[in-house]
C-alpha positions in Angstrom: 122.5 118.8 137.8 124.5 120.1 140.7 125.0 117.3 142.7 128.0 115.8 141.9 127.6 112.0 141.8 130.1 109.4 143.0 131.3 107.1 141.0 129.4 104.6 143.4 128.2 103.9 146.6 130.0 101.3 149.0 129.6 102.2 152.1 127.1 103.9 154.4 129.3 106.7 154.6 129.0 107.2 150.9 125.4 106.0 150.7 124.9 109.1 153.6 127.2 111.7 152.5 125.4 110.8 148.2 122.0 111.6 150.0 123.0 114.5 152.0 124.0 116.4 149.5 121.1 115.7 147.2 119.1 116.9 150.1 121.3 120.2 150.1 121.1 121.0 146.4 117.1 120.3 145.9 117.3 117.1 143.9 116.5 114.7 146.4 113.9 112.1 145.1 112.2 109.0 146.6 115.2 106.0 147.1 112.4 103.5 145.4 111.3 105.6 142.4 112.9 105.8 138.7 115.0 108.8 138.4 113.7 108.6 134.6 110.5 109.3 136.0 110.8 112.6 138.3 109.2 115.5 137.2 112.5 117.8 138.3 110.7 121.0 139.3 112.7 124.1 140.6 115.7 122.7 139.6 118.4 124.8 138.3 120.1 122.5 135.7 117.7 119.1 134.7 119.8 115.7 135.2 120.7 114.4 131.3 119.6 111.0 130.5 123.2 109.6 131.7 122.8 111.2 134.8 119.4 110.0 135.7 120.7 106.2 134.6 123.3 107.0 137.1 121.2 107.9 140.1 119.2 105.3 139.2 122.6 102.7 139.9 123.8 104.4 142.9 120.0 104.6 144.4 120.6 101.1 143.9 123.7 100.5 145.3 122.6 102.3 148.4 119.7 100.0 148.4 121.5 97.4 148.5 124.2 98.3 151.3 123.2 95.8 154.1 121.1 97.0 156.9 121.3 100.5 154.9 117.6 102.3 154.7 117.9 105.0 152.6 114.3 106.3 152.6 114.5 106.0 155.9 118.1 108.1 156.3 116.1 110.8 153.6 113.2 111.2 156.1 115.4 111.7 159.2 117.2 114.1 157.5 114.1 116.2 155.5 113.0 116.2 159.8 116.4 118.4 160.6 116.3 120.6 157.6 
């Protein structure tokens, strides 16, 4: 994987800047969905199992950052790229 992942999310700053730069590097997924359930296609390096049970906890924590909408933030940015 090679985003580099926080150790967690706890603001919208870090929620943003987590998201940006999964956007950059071609691993952004759906906020909602199970990272142990992306098929990771064109990928250069597939996230291990601790990884995806990472993403999985900061998705959350970024889901849970209030009045945060993190599909939302991905879809504004996927319209600048």
């Amino acid at each position: 994987m090679r985003t580099i992942l926080p150790e967690r999310i706890r603001t919208w700053g870090d929620a943003a800047r987590f998201l940006n730069e999964l956007i950059e590097s071609g691993e952004i997924f759906h906020p909602d969905d199970d990272a142990n359930d992306i098929t990771w296609v064109g990928v250069e390096e597939q996230p291990t199992d601790d990884e995806r049970e990472h993403l999985n906890l900061l998705m959350q924590q970024c889901r849970e950052l209030d009045g945060f909408d993190p599909a939302g933030h991905v879809l504004h940015m996927m319209e600048l790229v």
